[in-house]
N, C-alpha and C positions, 0 to 999 in steps of 0.2 A: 208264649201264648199268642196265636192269635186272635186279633183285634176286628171283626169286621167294619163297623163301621169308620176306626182309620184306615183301613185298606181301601174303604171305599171312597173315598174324601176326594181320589182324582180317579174316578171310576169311568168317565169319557176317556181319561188319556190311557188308562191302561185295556179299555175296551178294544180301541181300537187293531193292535195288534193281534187278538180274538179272530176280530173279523177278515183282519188281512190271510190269518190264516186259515178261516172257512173257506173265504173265498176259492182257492184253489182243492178242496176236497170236491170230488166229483162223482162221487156216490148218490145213484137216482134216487135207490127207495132203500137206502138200509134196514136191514130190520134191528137190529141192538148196534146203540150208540153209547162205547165208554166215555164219559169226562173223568179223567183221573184226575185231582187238585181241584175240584170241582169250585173251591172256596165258597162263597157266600150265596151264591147259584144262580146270582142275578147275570151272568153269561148263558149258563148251562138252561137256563128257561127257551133261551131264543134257539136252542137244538130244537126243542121241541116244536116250535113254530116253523121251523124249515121243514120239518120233519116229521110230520101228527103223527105220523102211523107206526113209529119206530119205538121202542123202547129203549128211554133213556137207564143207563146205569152209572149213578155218580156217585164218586169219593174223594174223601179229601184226610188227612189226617187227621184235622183241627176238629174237636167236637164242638170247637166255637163255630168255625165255618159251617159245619154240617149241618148247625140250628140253626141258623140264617138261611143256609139254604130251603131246610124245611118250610121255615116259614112265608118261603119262598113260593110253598108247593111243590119244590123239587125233592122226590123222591133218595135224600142221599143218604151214604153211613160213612161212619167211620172207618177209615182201614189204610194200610200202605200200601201205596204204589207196587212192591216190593213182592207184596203178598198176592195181587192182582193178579189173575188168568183170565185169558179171554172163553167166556162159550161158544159153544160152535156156531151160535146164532152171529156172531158179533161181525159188524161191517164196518164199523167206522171207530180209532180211538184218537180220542181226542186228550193232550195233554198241554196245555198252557201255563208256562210262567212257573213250571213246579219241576220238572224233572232237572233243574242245575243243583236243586234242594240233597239229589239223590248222588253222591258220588259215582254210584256202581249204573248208573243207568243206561252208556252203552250194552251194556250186557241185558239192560232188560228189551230195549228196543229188538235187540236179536234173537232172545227168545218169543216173543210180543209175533214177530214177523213169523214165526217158525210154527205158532203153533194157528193162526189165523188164517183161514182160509182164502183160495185164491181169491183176490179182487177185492179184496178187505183193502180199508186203507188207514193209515196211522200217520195222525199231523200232530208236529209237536214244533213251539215256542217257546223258546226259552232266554234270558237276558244276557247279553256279552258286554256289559259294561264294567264291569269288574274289575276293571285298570284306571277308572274313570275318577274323577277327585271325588264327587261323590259317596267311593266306598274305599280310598285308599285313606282319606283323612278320618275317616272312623278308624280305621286299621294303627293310624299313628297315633294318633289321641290314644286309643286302647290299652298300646304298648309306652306310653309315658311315666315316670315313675310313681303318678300320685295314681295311675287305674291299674298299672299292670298286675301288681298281685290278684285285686280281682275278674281280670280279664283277659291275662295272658294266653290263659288257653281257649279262646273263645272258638268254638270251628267255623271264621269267619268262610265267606264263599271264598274260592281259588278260583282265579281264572283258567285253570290246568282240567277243572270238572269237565268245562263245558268245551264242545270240541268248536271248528271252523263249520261254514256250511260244506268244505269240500271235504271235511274227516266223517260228517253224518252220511254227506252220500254216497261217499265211497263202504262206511260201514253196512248201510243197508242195502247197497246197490250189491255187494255180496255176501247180506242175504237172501237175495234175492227177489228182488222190488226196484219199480221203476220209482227214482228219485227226482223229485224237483226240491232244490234246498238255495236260500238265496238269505242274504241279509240284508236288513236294514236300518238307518240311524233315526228315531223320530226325535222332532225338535221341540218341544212340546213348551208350551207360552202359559208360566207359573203365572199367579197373583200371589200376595199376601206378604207377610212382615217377612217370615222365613220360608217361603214354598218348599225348594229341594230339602231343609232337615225335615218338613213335615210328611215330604213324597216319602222319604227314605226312611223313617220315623213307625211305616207301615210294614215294612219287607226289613231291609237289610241292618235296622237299628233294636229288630227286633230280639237276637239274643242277648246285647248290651244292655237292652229293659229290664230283662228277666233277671239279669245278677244284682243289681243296684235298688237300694231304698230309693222312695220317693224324691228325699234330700238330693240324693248321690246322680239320681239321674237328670232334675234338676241343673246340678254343675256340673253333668256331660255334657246334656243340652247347648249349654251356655258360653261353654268353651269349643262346642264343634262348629255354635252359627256361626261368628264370624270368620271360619276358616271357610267354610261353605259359600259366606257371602261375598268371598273375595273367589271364589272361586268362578261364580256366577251373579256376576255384579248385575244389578238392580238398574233395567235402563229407566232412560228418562221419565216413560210413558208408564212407569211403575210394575212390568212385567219383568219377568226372568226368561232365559230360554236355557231349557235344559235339555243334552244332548242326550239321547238314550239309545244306545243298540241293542237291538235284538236279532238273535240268531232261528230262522223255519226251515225248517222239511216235511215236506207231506211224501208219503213214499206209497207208493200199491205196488200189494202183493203181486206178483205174476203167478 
């Protein structure tokens, strides 16, 4: 289940990467703008102010997310990415921080491009950090003897989902789309007792929540911080810095 208001807890730092990827969409006057993973909508609102005249079309899977969004004002529902097709109206889709979610999701990108009309453009973000201590000391903890029974088969992320910037643009560059695909590492300056278990606590902790009693997750908790903390030690001045990559492509159709 997602959580909006944990998700939202570092909602500057994970904004940012949003806007790095507007920034390069270059569509004047779209008339329909997808946000697929729309999550809580407090991004997918600022579509709208770029963009009065467009119609937004937002989804997310979470029907947590989707009533946050609503109460957002944002028009969203429920639905998977999966299931999505674009209308022949549709100029802009936008997918942030959700499609690593999807295993099969090159293949939607290529259908996405296939059925979208010329000069349509499609930006998507998505996280490459998944090697990172981060999400590999969840991964070890998991599989230790006092969790593994009930977390062995968790479908943690693989880093194998999500491709390089140069496998995205070589896959849409033959579908047929001008690609611009680039990465990069933000370093983002935690506060708090445990910053990173609570950044990750939102996203990546979030199927290990779902199998465990209160108790039980408790003493994951408590055995992951100090693996965390040594991982991203506490400087002087009481901040963290934690490294994060992200992997964009914004592609137009030709």
């Amino acid at each position: 289940m997602w959580n909006p208001a944990v998700y939202l807890a570092y909602a500057d730092h994970r904004a940012r990467p949003f806007y790095d990827l507007l920034a390069r969409v270059g569509a004047p006057a779209p008339r329909r703008i997808a946000d697929l993973g729309c999550g809580p909508g407090n991004l997918t609102a600022d579509l709208a102010t770029r963009w009065p005249e467009a119609v937004i079309e937002a989804w997310d899977s979470s029907a947590e997310m989707v009533a946050a969004a609503r109460e957002r004002g944002v028009d969203a529902r429920v639905g998977d990415v999966r299931d999505w097709a674009p209308a022949s109206d549709t100029d802009v889709v936008i997918s942030n921080a959700t499609l690593h979610w999807v295993p099969e999701h090159p293949d939607l990108l290529v259908r996405w491009a296939a059925r979208l009309g010329a000069g349509a453009w499609i930006a998507v973000q998505v996280p490459g950090n998944f090697d990172a201590p981060s999400h590999t000391a969840v991964q070890e903890l998991a599989h230790r003897p006092q969790w593994a029974e009930l977390l062995r088969d968790l479908p943690f992320d693989a880093p194998e989902v999500v491709r390089t910037p140069v496998g995205y643009a070589g896959l849409l560059s033959d579908a047929g789309c001008a690609v611009d695909a680039w990465e990069t590492t933000y370093v983002h300056d935690l506060t708090g007792e445990d910053p990173v278990l609570e950044w990750i606590h939102g996203t990546a902790l979030r199927p290990v929540r779902s199998r465990l009693s209160d108790e039980q997750w408790q003493r994951f908790r408590d055995e992951l911080a100090p693996v965390l903390a040594a991982a991203y030690p506490r400087r002087a001045d009481g901040t963290t810095f934690f490294p994060f990559r992200r992997i964009f492509v914004v592609a137009r159709v030709r």
